[in-house]
DODRENKE-462410 format. One record per residue: residue number from 1; x, y, z of N, C-alpha, C in turn; residue in three letters. Coordinates in steps of 0.05 Angstrom, whole numbers, always signed. Layout:
// residues N
<rec><seq>NUM</seq><n_u>X</n_u><n_v>Y</n_v><n_w>Z</n_w><ca_u>X</ca_u><ca_v>Y</ca_v><ca_w>Z</ca_w><c_u>X</c_u><c_v>Y</c_v><c_w>Z</c_w><type>ala</type></rec>
...
// end
This chain:
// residues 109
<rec><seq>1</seq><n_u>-887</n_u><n_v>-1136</n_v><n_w>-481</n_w><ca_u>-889</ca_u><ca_v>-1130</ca_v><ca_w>-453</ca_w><c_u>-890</c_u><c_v>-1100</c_v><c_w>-448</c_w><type>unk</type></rec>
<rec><seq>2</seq><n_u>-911</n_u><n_v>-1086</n_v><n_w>-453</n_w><ca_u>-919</ca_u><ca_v>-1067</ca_v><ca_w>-453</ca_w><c_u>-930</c_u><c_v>-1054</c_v><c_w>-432</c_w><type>unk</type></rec>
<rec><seq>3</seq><n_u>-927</n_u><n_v>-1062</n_v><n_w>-408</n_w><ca_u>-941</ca_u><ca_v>-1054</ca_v><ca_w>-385</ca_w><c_u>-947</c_u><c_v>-1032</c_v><c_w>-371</c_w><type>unk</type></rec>
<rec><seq>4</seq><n_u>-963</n_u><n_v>-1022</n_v><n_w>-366</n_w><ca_u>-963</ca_u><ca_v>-985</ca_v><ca_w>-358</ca_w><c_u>-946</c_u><c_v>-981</c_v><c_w>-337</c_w><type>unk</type></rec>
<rec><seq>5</seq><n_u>-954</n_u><n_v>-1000</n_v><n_w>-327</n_w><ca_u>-942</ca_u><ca_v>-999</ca_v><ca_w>-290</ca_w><c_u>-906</c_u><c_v>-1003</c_v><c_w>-288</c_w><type>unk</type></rec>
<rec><seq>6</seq><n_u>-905</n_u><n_v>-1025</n_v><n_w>-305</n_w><ca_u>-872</ca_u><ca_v>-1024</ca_v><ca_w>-315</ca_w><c_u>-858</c_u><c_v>-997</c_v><c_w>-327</c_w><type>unk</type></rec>
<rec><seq>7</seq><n_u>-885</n_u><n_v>-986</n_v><n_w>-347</n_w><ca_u>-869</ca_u><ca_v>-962</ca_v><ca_w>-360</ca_w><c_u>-866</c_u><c_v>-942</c_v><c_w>-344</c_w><type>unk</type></rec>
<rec><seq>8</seq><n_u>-885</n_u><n_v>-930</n_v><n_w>-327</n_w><ca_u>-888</ca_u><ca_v>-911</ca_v><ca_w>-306</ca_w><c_u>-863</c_u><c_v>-917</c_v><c_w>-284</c_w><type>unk</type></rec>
<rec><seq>9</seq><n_u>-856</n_u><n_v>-946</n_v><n_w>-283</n_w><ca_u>-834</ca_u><ca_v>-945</ca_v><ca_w>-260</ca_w><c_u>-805</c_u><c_v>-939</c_v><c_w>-270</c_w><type>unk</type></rec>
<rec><seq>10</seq><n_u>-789</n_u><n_v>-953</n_v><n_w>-295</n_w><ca_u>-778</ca_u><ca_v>-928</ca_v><ca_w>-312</ca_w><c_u>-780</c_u><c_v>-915</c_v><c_w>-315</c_w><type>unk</type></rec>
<rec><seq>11</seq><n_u>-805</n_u><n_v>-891</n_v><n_w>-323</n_w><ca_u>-803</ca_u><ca_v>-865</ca_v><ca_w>-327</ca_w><c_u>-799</c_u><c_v>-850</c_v><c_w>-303</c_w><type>unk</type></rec>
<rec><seq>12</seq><n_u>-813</n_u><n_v>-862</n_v><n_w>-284</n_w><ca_u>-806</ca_u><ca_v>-846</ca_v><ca_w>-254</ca_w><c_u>-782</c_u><c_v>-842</c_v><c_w>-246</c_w><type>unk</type></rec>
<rec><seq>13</seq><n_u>-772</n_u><n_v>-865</n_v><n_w>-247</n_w><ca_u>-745</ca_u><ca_v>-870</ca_v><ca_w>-240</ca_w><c_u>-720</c_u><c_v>-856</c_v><c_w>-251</c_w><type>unk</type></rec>
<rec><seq>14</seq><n_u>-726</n_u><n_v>-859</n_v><n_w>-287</n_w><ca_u>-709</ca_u><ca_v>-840</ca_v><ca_w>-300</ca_w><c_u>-705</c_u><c_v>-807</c_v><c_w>-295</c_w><type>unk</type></rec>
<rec><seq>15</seq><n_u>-732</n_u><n_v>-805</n_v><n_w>-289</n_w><ca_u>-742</ca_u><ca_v>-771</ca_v><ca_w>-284</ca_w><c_u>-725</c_u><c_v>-765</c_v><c_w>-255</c_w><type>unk</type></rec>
<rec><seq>16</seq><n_u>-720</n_u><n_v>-783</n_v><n_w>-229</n_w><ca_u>-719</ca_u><ca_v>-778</ca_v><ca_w>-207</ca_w><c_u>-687</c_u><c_v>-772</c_v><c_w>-215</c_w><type>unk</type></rec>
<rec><seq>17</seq><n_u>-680</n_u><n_v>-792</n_v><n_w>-230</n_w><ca_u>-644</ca_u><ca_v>-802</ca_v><ca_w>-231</ca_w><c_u>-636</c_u><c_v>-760</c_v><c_w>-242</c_w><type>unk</type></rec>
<rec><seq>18</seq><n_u>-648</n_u><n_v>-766</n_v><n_w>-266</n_w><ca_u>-643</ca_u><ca_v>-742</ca_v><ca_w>-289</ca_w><c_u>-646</c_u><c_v>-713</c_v><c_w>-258</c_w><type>unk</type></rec>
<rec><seq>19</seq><n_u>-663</n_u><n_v>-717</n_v><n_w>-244</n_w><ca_u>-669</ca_u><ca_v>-691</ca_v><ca_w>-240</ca_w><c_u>-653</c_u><c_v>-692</c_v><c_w>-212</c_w><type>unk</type></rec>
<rec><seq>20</seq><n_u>-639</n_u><n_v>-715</n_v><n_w>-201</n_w><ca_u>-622</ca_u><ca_v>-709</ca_v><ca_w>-180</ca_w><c_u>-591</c_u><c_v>-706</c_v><c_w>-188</c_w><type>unk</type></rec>
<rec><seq>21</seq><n_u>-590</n_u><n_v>-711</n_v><n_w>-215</n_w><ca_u>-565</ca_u><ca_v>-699</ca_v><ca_w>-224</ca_w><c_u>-563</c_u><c_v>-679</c_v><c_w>-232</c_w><type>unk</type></rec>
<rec><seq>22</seq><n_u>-580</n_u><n_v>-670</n_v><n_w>-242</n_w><ca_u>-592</ca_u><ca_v>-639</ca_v><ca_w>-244</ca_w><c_u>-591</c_u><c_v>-627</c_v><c_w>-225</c_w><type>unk</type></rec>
<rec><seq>23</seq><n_u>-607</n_u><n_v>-621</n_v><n_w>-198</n_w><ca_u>-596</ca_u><ca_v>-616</ca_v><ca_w>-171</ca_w><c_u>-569</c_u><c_v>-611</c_v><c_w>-169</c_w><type>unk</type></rec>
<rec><seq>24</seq><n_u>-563</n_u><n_v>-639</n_v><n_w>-171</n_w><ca_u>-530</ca_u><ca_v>-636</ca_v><ca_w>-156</ca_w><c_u>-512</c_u><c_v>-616</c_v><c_w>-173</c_w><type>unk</type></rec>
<rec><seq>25</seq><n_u>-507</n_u><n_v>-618</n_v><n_w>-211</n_w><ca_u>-509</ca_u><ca_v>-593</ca_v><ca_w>-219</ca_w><c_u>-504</c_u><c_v>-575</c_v><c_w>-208</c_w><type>unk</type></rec>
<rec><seq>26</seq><n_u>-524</n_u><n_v>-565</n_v><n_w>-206</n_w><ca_u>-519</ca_u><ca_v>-535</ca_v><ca_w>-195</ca_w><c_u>-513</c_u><c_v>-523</c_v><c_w>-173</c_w><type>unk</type></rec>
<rec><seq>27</seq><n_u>-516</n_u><n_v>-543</n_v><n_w>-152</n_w><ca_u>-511</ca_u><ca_v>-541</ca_v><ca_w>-130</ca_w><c_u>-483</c_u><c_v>-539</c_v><c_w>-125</c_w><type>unk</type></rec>
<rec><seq>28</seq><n_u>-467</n_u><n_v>-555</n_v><n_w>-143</n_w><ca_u>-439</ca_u><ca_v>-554</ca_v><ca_w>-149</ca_w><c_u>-427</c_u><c_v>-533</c_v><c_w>-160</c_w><type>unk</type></rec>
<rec><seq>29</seq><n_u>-450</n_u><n_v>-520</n_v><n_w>-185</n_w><ca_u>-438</ca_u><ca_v>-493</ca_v><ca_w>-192</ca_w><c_u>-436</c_u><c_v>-469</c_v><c_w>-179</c_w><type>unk</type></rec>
<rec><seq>30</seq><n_u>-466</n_u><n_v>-475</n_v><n_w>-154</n_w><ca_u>-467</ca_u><ca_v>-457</ca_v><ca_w>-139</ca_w><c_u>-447</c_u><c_v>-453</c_v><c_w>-122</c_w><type>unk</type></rec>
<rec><seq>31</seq><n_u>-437</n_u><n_v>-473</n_v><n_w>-108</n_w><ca_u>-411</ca_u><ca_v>-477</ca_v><ca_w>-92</ca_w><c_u>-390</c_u><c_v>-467</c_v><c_w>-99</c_w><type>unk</type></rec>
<rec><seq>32</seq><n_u>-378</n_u><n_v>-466</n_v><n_w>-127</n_w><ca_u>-355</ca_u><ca_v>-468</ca_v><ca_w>-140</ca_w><c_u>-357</c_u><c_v>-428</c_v><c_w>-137</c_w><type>unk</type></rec>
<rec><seq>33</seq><n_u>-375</n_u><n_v>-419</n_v><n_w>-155</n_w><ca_u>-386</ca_u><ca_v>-391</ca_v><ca_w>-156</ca_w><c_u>-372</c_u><c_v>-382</c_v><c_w>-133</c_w><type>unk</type></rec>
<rec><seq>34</seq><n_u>-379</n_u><n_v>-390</n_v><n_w>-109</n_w><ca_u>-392</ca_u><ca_v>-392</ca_v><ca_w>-79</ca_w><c_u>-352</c_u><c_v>-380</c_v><c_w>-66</c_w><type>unk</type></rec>
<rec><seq>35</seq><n_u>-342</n_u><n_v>-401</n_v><n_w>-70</n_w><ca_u>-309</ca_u><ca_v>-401</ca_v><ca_w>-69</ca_w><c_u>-298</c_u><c_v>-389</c_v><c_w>-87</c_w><type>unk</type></rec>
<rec><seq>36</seq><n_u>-304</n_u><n_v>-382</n_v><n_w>-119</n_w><ca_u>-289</ca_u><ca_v>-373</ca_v><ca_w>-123</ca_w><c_u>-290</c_u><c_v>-339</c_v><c_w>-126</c_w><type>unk</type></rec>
<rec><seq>37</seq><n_u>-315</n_u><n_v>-327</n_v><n_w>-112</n_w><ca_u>-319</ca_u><ca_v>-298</ca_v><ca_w>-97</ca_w><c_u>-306</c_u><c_v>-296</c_v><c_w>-80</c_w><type>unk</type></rec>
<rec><seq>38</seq><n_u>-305</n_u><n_v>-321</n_v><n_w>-51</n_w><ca_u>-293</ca_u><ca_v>-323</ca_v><ca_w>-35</ca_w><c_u>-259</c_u><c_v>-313</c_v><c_w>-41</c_w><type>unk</type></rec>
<rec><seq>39</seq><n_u>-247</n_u><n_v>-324</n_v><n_w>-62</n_w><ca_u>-223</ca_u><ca_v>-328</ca_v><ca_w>-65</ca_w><c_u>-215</c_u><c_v>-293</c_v><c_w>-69</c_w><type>unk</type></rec>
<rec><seq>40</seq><n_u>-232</n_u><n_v>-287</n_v><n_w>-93</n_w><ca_u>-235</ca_u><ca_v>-265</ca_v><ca_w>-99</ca_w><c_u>-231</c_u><c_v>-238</c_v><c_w>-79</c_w><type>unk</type></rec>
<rec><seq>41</seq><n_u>-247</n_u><n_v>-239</n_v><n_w>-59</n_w><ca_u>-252</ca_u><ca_v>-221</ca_v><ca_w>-44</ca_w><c_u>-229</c_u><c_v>-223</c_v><c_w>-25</c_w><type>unk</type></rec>
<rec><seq>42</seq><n_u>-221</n_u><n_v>-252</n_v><n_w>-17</n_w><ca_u>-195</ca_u><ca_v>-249</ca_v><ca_w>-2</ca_w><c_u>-162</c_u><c_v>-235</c_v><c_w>-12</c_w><type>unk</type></rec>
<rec><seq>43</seq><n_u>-161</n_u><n_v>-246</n_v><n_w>-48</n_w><ca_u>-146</ca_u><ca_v>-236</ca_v><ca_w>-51</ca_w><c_u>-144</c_u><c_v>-207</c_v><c_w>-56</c_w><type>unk</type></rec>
<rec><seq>44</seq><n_u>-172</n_u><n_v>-186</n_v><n_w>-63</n_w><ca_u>-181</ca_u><ca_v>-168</ca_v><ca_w>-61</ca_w><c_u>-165</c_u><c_v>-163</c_v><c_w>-37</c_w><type>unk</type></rec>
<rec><seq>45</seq><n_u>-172</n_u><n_v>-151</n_v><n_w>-17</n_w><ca_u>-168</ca_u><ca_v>-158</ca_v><ca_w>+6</ca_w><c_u>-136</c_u><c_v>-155</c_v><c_w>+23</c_w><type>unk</type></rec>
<rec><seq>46</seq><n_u>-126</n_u><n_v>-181</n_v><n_w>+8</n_w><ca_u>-91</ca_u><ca_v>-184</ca_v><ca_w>+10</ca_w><c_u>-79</c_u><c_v>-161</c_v><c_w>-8</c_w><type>unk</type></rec>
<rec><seq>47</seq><n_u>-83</n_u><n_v>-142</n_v><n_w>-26</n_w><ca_u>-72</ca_u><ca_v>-126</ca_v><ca_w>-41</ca_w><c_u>-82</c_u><c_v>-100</c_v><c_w>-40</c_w><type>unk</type></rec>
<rec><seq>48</seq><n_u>-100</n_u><n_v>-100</n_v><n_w>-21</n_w><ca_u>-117</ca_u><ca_v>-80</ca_v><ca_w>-8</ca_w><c_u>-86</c_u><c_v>-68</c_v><c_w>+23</c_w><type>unk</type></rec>
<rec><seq>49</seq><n_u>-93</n_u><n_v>-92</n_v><n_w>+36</n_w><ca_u>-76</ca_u><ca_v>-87</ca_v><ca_w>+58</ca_w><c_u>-40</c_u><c_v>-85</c_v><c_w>+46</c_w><type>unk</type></rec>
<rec><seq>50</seq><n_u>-31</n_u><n_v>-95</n_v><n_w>+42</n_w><ca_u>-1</ca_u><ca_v>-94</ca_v><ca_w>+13</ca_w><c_u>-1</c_u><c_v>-62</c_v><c_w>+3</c_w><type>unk</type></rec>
<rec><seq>51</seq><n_u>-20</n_u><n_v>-62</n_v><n_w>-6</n_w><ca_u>-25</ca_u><ca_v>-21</ca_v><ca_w>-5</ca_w><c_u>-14</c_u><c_v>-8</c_v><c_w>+14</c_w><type>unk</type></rec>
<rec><seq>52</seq><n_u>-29</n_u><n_v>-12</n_v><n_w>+33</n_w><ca_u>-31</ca_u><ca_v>-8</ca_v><ca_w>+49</ca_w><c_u>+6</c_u><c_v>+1</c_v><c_w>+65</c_w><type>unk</type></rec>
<rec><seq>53</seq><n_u>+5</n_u><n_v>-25</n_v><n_w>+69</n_w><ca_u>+35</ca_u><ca_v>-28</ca_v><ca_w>+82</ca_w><c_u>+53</c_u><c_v>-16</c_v><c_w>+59</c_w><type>unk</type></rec>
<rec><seq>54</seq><n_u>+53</n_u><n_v>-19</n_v><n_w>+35</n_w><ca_u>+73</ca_u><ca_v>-9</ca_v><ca_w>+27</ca_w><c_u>+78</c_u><c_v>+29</c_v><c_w>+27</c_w><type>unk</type></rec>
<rec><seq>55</seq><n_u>+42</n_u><n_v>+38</n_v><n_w>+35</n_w><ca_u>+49</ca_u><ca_v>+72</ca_v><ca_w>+30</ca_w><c_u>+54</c_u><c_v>+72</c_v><c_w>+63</c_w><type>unk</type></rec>
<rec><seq>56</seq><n_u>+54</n_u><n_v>+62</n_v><n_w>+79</n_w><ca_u>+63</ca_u><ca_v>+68</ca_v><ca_w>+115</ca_w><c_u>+92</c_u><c_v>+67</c_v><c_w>+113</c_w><type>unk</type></rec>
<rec><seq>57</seq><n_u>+98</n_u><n_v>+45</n_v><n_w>+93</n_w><ca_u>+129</ca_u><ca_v>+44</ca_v><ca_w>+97</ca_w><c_u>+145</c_u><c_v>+65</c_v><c_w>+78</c_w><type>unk</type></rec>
<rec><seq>58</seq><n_u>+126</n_u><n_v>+76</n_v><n_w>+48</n_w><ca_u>+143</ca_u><ca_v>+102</ca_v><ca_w>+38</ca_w><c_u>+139</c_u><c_v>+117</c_v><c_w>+58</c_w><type>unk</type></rec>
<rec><seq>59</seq><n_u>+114</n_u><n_v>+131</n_v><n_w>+71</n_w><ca_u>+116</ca_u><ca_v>+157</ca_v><ca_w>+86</ca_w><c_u>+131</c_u><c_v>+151</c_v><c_w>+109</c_w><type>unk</type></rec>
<rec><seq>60</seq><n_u>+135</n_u><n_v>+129</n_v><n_w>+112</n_w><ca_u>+150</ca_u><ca_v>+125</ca_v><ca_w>+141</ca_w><c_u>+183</c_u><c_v>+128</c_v><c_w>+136</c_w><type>unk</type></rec>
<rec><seq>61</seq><n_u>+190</n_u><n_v>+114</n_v><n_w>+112</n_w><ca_u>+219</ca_u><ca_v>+128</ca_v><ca_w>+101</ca_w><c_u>+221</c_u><c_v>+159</c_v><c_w>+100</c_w><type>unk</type></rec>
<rec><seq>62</seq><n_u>+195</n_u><n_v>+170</n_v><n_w>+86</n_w><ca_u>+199</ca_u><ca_v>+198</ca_v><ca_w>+76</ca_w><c_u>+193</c_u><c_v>+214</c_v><c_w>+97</c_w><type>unk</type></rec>
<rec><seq>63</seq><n_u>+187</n_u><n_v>+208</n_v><n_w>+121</n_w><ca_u>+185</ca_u><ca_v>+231</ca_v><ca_w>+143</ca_w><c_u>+210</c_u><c_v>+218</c_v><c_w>+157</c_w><type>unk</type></rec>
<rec><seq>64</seq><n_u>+217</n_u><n_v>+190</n_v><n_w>+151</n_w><ca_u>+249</ca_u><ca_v>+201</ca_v><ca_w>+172</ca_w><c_u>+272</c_u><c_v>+203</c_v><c_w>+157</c_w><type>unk</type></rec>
<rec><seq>65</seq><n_u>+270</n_u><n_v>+210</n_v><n_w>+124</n_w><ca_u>+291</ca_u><ca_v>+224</ca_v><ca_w>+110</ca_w><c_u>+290</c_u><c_v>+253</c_v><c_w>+119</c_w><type>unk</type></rec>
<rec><seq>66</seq><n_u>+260</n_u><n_v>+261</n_v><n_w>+121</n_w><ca_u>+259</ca_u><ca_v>+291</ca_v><ca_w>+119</ca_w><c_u>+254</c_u><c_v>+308</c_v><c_w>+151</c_w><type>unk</type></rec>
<rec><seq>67</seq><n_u>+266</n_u><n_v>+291</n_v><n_w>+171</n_w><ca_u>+265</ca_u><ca_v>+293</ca_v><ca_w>+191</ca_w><c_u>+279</c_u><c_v>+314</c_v><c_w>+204</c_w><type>unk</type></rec>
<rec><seq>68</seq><n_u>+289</n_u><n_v>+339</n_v><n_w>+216</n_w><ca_u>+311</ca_u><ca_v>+352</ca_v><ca_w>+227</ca_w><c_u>+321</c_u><c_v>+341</c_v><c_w>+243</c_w><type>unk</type></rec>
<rec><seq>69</seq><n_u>+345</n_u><n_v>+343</n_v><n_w>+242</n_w><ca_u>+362</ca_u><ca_v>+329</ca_v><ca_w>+264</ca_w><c_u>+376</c_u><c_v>+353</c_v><c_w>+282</c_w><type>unk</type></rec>
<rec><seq>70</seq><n_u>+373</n_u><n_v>+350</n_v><n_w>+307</n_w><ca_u>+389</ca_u><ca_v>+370</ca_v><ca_w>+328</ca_w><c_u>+415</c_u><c_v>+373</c_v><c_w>+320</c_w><type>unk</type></rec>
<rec><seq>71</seq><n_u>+435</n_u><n_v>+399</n_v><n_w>+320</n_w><ca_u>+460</ca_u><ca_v>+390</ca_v><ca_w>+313</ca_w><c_u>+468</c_u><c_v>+383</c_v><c_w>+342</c_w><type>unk</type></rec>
<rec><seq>72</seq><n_u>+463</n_u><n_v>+381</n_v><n_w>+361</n_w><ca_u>+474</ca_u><ca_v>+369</ca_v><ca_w>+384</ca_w><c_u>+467</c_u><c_v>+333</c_v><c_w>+377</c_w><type>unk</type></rec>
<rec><seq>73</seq><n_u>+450</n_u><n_v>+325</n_v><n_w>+368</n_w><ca_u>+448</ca_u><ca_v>+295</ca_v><ca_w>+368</ca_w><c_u>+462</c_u><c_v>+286</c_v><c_w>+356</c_w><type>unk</type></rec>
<rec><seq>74</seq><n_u>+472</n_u><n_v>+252</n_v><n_w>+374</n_w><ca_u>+493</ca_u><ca_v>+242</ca_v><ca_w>+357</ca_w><c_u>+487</c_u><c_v>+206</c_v><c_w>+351</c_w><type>unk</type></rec>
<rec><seq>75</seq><n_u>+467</n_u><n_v>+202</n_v><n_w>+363</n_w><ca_u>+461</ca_u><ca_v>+178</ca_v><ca_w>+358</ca_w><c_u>+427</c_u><c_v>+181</c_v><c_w>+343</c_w><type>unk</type></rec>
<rec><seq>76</seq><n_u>+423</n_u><n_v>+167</n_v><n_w>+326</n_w><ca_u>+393</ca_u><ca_v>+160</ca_v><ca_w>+313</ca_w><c_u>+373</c_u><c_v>+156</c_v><c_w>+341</c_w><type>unk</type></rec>
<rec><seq>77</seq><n_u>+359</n_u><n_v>+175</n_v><n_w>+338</n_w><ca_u>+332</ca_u><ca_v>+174</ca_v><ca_w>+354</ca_w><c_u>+339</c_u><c_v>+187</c_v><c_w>+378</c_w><type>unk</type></rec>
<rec><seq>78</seq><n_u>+357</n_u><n_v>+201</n_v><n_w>+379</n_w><ca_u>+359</ca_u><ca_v>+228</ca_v><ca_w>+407</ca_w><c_u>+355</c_u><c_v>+242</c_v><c_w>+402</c_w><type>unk</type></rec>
<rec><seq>79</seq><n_u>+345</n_u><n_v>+260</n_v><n_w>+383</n_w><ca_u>+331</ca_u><ca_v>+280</ca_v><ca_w>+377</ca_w><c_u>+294</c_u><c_v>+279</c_v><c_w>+384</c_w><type>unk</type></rec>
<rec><seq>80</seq><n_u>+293</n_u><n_v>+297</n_v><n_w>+397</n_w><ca_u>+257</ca_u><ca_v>+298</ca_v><ca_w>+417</ca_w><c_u>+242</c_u><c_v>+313</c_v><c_w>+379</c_w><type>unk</type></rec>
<rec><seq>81</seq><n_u>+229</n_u><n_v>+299</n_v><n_w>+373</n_w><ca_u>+214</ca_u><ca_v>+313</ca_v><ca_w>+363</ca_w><c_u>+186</c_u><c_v>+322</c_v><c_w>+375</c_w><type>unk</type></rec>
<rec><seq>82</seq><n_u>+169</n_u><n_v>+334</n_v><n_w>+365</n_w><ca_u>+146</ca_u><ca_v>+349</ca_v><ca_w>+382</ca_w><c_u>+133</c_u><c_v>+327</c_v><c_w>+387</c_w><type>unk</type></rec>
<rec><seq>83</seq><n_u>+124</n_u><n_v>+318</n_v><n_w>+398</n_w><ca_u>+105</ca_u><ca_v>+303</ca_v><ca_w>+416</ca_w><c_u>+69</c_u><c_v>+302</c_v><c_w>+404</c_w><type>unk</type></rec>
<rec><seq>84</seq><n_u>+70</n_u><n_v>+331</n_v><n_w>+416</n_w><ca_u>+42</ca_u><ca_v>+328</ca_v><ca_w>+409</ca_w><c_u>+30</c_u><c_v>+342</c_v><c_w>+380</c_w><type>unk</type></rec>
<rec><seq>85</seq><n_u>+54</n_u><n_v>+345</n_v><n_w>+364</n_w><ca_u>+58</ca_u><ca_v>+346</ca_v><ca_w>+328</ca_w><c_u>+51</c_u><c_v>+315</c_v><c_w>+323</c_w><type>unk</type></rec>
<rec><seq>86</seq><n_u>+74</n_u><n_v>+296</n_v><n_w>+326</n_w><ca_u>+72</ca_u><ca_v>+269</ca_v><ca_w>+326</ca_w><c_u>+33</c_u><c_v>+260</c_v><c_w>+323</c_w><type>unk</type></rec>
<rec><seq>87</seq><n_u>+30</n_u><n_v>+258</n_v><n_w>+351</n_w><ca_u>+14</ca_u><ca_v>+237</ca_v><ca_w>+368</ca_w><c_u>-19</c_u><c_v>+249</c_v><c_w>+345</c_w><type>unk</type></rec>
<rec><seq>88</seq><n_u>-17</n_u><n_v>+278</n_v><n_w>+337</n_w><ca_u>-40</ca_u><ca_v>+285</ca_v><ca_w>+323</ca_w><c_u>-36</c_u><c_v>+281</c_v><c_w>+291</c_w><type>unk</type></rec>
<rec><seq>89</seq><n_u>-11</n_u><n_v>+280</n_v><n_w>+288</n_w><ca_u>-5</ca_u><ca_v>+258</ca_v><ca_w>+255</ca_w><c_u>-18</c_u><c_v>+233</c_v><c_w>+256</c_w><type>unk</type></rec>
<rec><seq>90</seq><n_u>-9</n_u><n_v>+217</n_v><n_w>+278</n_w><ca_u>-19</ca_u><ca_v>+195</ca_v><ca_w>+274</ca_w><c_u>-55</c_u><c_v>+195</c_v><c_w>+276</c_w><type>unk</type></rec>
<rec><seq>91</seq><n_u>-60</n_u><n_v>+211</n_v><n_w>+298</n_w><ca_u>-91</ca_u><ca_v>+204</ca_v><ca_w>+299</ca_w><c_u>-103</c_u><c_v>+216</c_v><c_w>+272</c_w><type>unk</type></rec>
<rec><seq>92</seq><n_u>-91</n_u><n_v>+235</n_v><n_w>+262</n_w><ca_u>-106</ca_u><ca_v>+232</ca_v><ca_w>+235</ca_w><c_u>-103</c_u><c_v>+216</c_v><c_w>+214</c_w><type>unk</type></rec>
<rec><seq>93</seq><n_u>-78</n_u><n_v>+200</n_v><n_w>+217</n_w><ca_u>-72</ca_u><ca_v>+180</ca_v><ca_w>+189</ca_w><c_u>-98</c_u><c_v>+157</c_v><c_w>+208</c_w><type>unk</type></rec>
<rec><seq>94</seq><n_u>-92</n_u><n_v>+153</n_v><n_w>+230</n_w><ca_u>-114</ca_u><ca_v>+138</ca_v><ca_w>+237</ca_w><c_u>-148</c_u><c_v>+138</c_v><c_w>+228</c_w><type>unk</type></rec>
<rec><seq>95</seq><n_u>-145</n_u><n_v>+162</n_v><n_w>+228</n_w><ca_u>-179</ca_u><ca_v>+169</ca_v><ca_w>+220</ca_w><c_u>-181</c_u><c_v>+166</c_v><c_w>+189</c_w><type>unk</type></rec>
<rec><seq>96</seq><n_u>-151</n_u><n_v>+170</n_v><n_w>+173</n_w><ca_u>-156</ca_u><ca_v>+165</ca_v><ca_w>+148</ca_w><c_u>-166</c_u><c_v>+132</c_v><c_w>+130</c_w><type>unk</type></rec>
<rec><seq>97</seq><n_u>-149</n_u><n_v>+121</n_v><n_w>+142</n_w><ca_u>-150</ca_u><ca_v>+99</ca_v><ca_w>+153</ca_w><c_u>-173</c_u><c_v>+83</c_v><c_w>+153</c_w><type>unk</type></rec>
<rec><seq>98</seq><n_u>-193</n_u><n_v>+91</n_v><n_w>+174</n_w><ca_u>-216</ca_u><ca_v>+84</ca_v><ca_w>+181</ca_w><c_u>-233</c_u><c_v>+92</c_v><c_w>+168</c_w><type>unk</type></rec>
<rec><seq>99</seq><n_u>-234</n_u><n_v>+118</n_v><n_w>+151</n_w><ca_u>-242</ca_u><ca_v>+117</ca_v><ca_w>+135</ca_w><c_u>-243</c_u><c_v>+103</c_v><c_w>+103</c_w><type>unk</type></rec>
<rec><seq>100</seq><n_u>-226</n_u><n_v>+97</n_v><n_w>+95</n_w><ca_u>-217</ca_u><ca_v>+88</ca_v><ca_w>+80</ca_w><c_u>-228</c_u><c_v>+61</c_v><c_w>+85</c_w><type>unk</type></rec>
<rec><seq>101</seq><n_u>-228</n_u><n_v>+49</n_v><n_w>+106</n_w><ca_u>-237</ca_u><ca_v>+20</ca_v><ca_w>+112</ca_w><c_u>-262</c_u><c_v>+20</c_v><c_w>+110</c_w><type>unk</type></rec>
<rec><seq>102</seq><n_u>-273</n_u><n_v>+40</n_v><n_w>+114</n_w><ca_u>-300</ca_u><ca_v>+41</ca_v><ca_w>+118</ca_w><c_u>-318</c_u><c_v>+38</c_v><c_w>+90</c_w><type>unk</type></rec>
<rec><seq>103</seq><n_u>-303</n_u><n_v>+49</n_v><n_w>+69</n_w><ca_u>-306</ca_u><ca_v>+58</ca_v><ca_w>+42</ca_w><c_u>-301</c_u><c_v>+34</c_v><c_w>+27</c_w><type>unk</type></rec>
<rec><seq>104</seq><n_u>-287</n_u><n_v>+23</n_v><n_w>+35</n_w><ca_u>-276</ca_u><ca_v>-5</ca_v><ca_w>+30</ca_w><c_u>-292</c_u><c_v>-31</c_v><c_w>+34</c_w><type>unk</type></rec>
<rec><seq>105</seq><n_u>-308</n_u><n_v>-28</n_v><n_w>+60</n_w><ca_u>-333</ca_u><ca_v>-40</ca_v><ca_w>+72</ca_w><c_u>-352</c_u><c_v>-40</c_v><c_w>+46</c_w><type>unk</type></rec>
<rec><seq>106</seq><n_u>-366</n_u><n_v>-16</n_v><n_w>+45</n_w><ca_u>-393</ca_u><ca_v>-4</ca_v><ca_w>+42</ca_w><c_u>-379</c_u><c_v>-11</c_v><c_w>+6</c_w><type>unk</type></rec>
<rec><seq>107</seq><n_u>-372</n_u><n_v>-15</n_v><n_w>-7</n_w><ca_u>-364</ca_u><ca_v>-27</ca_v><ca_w>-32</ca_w><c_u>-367</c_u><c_v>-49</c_v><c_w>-40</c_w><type>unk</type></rec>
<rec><seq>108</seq><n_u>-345</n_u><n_v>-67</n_v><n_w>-13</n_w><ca_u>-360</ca_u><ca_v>-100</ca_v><ca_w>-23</ca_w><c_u>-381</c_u><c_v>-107</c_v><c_w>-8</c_w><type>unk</type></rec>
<rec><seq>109</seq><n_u>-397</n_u><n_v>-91</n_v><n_w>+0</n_w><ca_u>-428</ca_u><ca_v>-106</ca_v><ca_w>+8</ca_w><c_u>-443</c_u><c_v>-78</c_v><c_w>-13</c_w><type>unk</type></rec>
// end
């Protein structure tokens, strides 16, 4: 029982089977790839910001160890420090910041 038409409909068939598992394959590896950059980049990311917070919270200790205190002050945080010393620290840790983010950007793309 040799039939062309029989053989051709096996072979088609095998070829369709073979090559949609094939497909799926990769499509699965692509996926996997896909998440586990994803994963990557987030935890990137989470230890990026953890940096982060942990040098705000040394400089944030180390400027209020190294802080002057009024000898008239007697409670924590009644002493006026300069204002507009302050307010231009921050806008530049801010700008550092943003930069830094920015650098941070332009890396993972």
């Amino acid at each position: 029982m040799s039939n062309p038409m029989v053989r051709a409909f096996f072979l088609g068939r095998a070829l369709a089977s073979t090559v949609g598992e094939q497909v799926e394959r990769t499509v699965t590896d692509a996926l996997s790839s896909l998440g586990q950059f994803d994963a990557e980049q987030r935890e990137t990311l989470r230890q990026f910001a953890d940096e982060v917070i942990a040098r705000a919270d040394h400089d944030e200790a180390e400027a209020l160890q190294n802080r002057p205190t009024s000898p008239g002050a007697t409670a924590a945080g009644s002493a006026q420090p300069d204002l507009q010393a302050t307010i231009d620290t921050l806008r530049a840790e801010i700008a550092q910041v943003r930069a830094s983010l920015q650098q941070y950007r332009a890396a993972s793309n």
